[in-house]
C-alpha positions, 0 to 999 in steps of 0.5 A: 111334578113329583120327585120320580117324575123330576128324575126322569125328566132331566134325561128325558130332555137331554135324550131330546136336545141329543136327537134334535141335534144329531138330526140338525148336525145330519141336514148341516152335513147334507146340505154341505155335501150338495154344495160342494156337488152343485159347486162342481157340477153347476156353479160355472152356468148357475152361479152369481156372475153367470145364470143362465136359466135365470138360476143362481145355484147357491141362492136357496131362497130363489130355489125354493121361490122358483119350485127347482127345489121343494123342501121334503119332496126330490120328485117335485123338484125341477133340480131332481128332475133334471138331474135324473131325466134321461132325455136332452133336459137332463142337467148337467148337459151332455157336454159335462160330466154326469152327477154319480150314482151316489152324489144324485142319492145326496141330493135326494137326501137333502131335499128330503131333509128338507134342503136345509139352507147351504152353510157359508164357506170358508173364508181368508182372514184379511189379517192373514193376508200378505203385506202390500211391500211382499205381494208381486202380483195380485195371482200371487196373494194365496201362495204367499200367505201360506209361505208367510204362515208357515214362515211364521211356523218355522220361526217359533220351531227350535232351529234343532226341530226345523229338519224335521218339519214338513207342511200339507196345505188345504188353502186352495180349497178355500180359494176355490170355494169349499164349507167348513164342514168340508174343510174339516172333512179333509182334515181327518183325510190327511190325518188318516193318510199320514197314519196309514203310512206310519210303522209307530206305535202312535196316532199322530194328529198334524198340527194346525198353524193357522186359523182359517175355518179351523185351519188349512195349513197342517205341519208334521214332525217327521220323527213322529212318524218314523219318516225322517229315516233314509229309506234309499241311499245314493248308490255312489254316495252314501252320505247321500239318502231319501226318506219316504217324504222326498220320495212324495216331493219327487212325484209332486206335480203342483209346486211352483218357484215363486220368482224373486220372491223374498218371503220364499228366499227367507224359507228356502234359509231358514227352513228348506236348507236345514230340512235337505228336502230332494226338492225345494218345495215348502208343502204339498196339497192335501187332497193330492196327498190323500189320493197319490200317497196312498196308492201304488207305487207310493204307498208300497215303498213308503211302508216298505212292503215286500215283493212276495208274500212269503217276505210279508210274512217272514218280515211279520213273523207270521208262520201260515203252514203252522199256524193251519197245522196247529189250529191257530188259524181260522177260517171263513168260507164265503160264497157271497162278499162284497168286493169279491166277484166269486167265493172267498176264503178268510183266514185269520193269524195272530201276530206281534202286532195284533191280527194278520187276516189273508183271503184267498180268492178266485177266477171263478166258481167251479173245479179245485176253485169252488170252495166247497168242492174242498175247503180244505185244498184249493187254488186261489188265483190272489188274494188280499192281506190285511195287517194290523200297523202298531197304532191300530190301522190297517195295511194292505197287501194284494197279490197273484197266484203265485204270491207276487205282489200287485199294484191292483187286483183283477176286475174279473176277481173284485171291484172297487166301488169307489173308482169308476174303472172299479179296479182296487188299487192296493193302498188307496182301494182297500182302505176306502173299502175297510173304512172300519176295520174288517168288514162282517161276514157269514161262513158258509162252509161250516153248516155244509160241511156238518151236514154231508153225509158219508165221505164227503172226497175231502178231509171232513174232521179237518175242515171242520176244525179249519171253519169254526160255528158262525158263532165264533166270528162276530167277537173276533171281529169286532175286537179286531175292529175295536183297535181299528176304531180306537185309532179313528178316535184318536185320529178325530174321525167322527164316524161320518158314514162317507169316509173322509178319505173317500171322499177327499180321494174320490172327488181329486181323483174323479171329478173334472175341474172348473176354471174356478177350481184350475185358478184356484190350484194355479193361484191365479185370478179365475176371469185371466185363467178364463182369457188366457185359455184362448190364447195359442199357447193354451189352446194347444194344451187342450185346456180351451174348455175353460174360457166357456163353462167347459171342464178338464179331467185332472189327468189332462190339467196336471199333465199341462200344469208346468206348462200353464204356470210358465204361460202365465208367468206365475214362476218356474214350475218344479216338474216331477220328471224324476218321479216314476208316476210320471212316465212322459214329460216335454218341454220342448217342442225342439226334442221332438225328433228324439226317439226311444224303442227297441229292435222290435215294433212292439217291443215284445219278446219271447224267450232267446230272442235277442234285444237292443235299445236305440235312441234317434236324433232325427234333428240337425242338432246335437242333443245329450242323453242318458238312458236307464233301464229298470228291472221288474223289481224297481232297480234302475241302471244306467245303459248311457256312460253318464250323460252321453252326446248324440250328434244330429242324424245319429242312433244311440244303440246298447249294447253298442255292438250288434254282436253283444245285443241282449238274449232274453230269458222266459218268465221276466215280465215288465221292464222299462227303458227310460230316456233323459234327453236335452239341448244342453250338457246336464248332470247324470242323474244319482241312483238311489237304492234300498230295501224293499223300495222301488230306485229313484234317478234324481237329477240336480236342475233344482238343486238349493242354493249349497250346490250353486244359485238356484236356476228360477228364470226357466224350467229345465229343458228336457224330455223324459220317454219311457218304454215298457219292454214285456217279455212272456 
C-alpha cells in the first residue's frame, strides 16, 4: 500500500463502520418499534403465559422456525399476512383494535430489514427496590420505589431549592413492559414538552434521579422554565395563587393517596408542604403529560395565549397591516399543502424573538376564496400562526374568521394525520405536524401572476411585491428551521424520522390498553387485576373485557380509575373533578337523583329569550350544592350563596325569582353551568382568576396537613355535572 493510498484508506473505513452502524442502529430501532406494536396488539393472546395458536410473539427463534416471520420478505410471512388479510384470519381479531396504517408499514419494515431479534426491555434494578420494613403490599412495590427515589432527590436538594422541584415518572413503562430504546423515546418526549411550554430563553433538559435503563424519574426546576410564577390568584385572597404546574396537578387523573404510607408522609414534610402544590401529588405520568399538557385547554393557559389574534399580535409586537403596507411581509400562495384541505396563503413577519409565520385558509376554492382570483384581497375562513419561543421552538395559535381563538381547527379546513378523528388540536396537533420547524412549500401565485396578461381585476404590481420568486423561500425557511433544530439538538432529539412526541402521544391517546398495561399504571399484580375484573364492582364499570384478553379505550379506563384504585384498596384516588377537562365525575350512586338543567329541554337559546338554571333533589334526603357559571372566555362565578342546602324533594333555581330570570343577548356562544353536589356540608370552592388563563374553582377535600390532617380513609363523596348553554 502506498502513501496515498494509506490516506484515503482511514476514512474509507470509517465512512464503512459509519454506514454499518446507522444501518444496525435502523434495524435496532425497528425491531423495538414492533415490539412495542406486537406488546400492544398481540402479546395478551401470544405471550409466554398464554399461546394461543401455539405463537409466543416475543420468541423470535420460534417465529422464524415456524415461518410466521420470514426475514427479508413481509409477503411470505404468516405475521404479515394476517395483519393485512381482509377476510375472518385477519390478526388482531374483529373483536380488537386494528394495527394502523403506519404500525403494519413497521412491521414491514422489519421484516424487510431482516426482522432483526426484539431488544430485551428495561428492567428495575433489584437494588432500587423498597425495603421488605417500608412495603405494605406486594401491588404497592413500584409506586414506592419512585416515592423512595425521589425522596432520596429531594434529600440531596438545599431546603431553599425544594419548592421548586417537581418530577415526571416513565416507571410504569417498565412495569408494563417497554425497550430501552422506547424508554428513551419518551424521554426526549417530555423534554420536548417541557420546552414548548416554556417563554425562557433556554433549552432545559430534566434531569434523570435514577438509573433504570437511563432513567425513569425525571425532576425539573421550576424556576428553569418561568413556571414557579402564579399564573392566577384566589379572587378573595391574594396571597393565594396557581402557577401553571397546579394547573396540570388539578387535571391529573393517575394519583393515588398511598394509605398509611411512611415513606409518603416523609415526602408530604419534607417536599410537598414546602412546594404548597394545589394538590398533594408527588409526580405525575410522562406520556400523560406529553399528551393533556400540550393540548387545549392546558396548553392555551400554560403559555398564556390570548383570546384573539389581534391581542397575540399586539402582545408579540408584531404590527400585520404595516408590515404588508411596507413590504416587510412576504408571502406564499399555495394551492396544494399538506394539511390544508383547500389552497392557503403563508405570510411571514419578523419579530423580537425571531419570525411570526401566519396562514390564512379556507372553506373552499372557488369566489373571493380562491387565491388566485385575487391574491392581493381575500376572505380566509382561520388560519394557523406559528411563533418562534425565546429558546428557538415553536407555538401555535389557531383561529376563525373572525380572529377568535379555537381549540381545533375545522376538519373541512385541515387534518391532522396523527389523530384518528383527524382533527388538529392547537398545542399538541401542530407540533406533531411541525416536527422540524416550518414545513417546505412552493408559491404558486407568483409565476401566474407574471404571467397574465392585460388587467388581470386586481392590483397586479402589488402582488407581485407581496409573492416573491420561488427562489426566496428555501433560504428563509431553512434559517427559520435552523433555530428550530438547534433547540432539537440541545434538547437530545436524535432526528428519529417518528417524532418523539408523536409517538409518546399517539399511542397514549389512541391505543386501548391490556390488563398487562391497566395493572401497570394501577401498580397492581396484572393476574389480581384480570380476577377482580369479574367481581360486580368491576363489571359495572365496563372494564370486564380485561379478565379474557379484551382491551379498554383510555377514555373509558381513566374515567373509572378512581373508582378501580378504591376497589382494590390500592389507596384514595386524588380525583380531578376541579379540573375543567373533566366535565362529569360521581362517586356516589345516592346522588343520582340530583339534577342540573335550564328552563329549556336543550338548553338552546335565542336572542331575548329569558333563561333560568334549576338543580332537583329527587331524593328523600337533604343534599348541599354550589353551582358555577363559566362565560365563553373562561370566567367562573358563583350562582349559589357558597355551599347551599337542598331539602329533599326540592328545585334550587337562579335567579331565585321567576320574575328576574336571565334575558339573553345574540352572538354569546358557549357557556357552561357547573354543578358540585354531596351528602355532606363542604368548603365552597376558591375562584381563582388571572390573565390570559381560563378560572380554575378549587376545593379543599385534599387539603396538606397545614389546614388539618389530611382525610386518606375515602374519596370525597360528591358529584360534579356540567351543562353547556349555547346561544346563537
Amino acid at each position: 500500500m502506498n502513501f496515498t493510498t494509506r490516506i484515503y484508506a482511514i476514512p474509507l473505513i470509517a465512512f464503512v463502520a459509519c454506514s454499518v452502524s446507522a444501518h444496525a442502529q435502523m434495524n435496532s430501532t425497528l425491531a423495538s418499534e414492533a415490539k412495542e406494536i406486537l406488546r400492544r396488539h398481540c402479546a395478551e393472546c401470544h405471550s409466554e403465559t398464554d399461546t394461543r395458536g401455539g405463537v409466543s410473539i416475543f420468541d423470535h427463534a420460534s417465529l422464524i422456525d415456524a415461518g410466521i416471520v420470514v426475514a427479508g420478505k413481509p409477503d411470505d410471512s404468516m405475521m404479515y399476512q394476517l395483519m393485512t388479510s381482509t377476510d375472518d384470519d385477519v390478526m388482531p381479531p374483529s373483536s380488537r383494535p386494528t394495527l394502523s396504517a403506519d404500525q403494519i408499514a413497521t412491521i414491514r419494515q422489519w421484516i424487510s430489514a431482516g426482522a432483526d431479534a426484539f431488544p430485551s426491555d428495561a428492567v428495575i434494578d433489584a437494588e432500587r427496590q423498597p425495603s421488605d420494613d417500608v412495603l405494605e403490599s406486594p401491588s404497592d412495590a413500584s409506586d414506592l420505589s419512585v416515592l423512595e427515589t425521589i425522596l432520596d432527590h429531594v434529600r440531596e436538594t438545599p431546603p431553599s431549592d425544594r419548592a421548586f422541584l417537581r418530577f415526571i415518572s416513565l416507571r410504569h413503562l417498565v412495569d408494563g413492559g417497554i425497550t430501552p430504546e422506547r424508554l428513551s423515546v419518551h424521554r426526549v418526549a417530555v423534554a420536548k414538552a417541557i420546552n414548548h411550554l416554556s417563554r425562557q430563553s433556554d433549552i432545559v433538559v430534566p434531569t434523570v434521579v435514577d438509573k433504570i435503563s437511563g432513567g425513569t424519574i425525571l425532576a425539573i426546576d421550576l424556576r428553569q422554565l418561568g413556571w414557579h410564577r402564579a399564573v392566577l390568584h384566589d379572587t378573595e385572597d391574594e396571597t393565594r395563587s396557581l402557577n401553571s404546574f397546579d394547573l396540570a396537578l388539578l387535571e391529573y387523573p393517575y394519583a393515588v393517596l398511598p394509605l398509611d404510607s411512611e415513606i409518603f408522609d416523609q415526602i408530604e414534610a419534607e417536599f410537598l408542604n414546602i412546594a404548597k402544590q394545589v394538590r398533594p401529588i408527588a409526580y405525575v405520568r410522562g406520556d400523560w403529560f406529553c399528551s393533556v399538557a400540550l393540548g387545549p385547554d392546558l396548553y392555551h393557559d400554560w403559555l398564556q395565549l390570548p383570546r384573539t389574534i389581534t391581542e397575540l399580535e399586539t402582545s408579540l409586537d408584531v404590527d400585520v397591516q404595516s408590515n404588508v403596507a411596507s413590504g416587510i411581509a412576504k408571502r406564499a400562495g399555495l394551492t396544494i399543502s399538506g394539511v390544508s384541505r383547500n389552497n392557503r396563503v403563508v405570510e411571514r413577519h419578523p419579530y423580537r424573538d425571531g419570525d411570526y409565520w401566519k396562514s390564512y385558509d379556507f372553506q373552499s376554492n372557488i369566489g373571493d376564496e380562491n387565491i388566485l382570483r385575487d391574491p392581493v384581497n381575500f376572505r380566509a375562513s382561520g388560519g394557523e400562526m406559528i411563533f418562534r419561543l425565546p429558546n428557538g421552538l415553536q407555538a401555535y395559535f389557531v383561529c376563525d374568521a373572525h380572529g377568535n381563538r379555537l381549540d381545533a381547527a375545522p376538519t373541512s379546513i385541515v387534518v391532522d394525520k396523527f389523530a384518528s378523528d383527524k382533527v388538529v388540536r392547537n398545542g399538541l396537533g401542530c407540533i406533531r405536524c411541525h416536527s422540524r420547524g416550518i414545513k417546505e412549500f412552493r408559491d404558486s401565485v407568483y409565476d401566474i401572476v407574471l404571467a397574465l396578461p392585460g388587467n388581470p381585476g386586481f392590483d397586479r404590481r402589488r402582488a407581485i411585491e407581496l409573492y416573491p420568486e420561488n427562489d426566496h423561500w428555501p433560504a428563509v425557511v431553512a434559517g427559520d428551521c435552523a433555530k428550530f433544530q438547534a433547540a432539537l439538538d440541545a434538547l437530545g432529539d436524535d432526528g428519529s424520522p417518528r417524532e418523539q412526541v408523536s409517538t409518546v402521544s399517539s399511542v397514549f391517546l389512541e391505543s386501548a390498553l391490556t390488563v398487562d398495561q391497566a395493572a401497570a399504571e394501577l401498580g397492581a399484580d396484572s393476574n389480581t387485576l384480570k380476577a377482580s375484573c369479574l367481581a360486580p364492582g368491576f363489571a359495572r364499570l365496563g372494564l370486564a373485557p380485561l379478565s379474557s384478553g379484551g382491551v379498554i379505550r383510555r377514555d373509558a379506563w381513566e374515567d373509572n380509575f378512581d373508582a378501580a384504585v378504591s376497589i382494590l384498596g390500592l389507596g384514595v384516588p386524588v380525583v380531578p373533578f376541579d379540573g375543567n377537562l373533566r366535565s362529569e365525575y360521581v362517586s356516589s350512586e345516592s346522588l343520582d337523583a340530583i339534577t342540573l338543567g335550564t328552563n329549556k329541554p336543550n338548553n338552546f337559546f335565542e336572542p331575548g329569550d329569558k333563561l333560568s338554571v334549576n338543580v332537583v333533589n329527587d331524593s328523600d334526603r337533604d343534599v348541599f350544592i354550589e353551582v358555577v357559571g363559566v362565560s365563553v372566555d373562561g370566567q367562573r362565578v358563583r350562582l349559589t350563596e357558597g355551599v347551599e342546602k337542598l331539602a329533599a324533594r326540592s328545585t334550587f333555581r337562579f335567579p331565585k325569582s321567576a320574575d328576574a330570570a336571565i334575558e339573553v343577548r345574540g352572538g354569546i356562544g358557549r357557556e357552561q353551568i357547573v354543578l358540585f353536589a354531596s351528602n355532606g356540608v363542604f368548603a365552597a370552592g376558591r375562584i381563582y382568576r388571572g390573565k390570559n388563563t381560563a378560572d380554575r374553582v378549587t376545593h379543599s377535600f385534599y387539603d396538606s396537613p397545614e389546614h388539618g390532617k389530611r382525610r386518606r380513609s375515602q374519596t370525597p363523596t360528591v358529584i360534579k355535572k356540567t351543562i353547556t348553554i349555547e346561544t346563537r
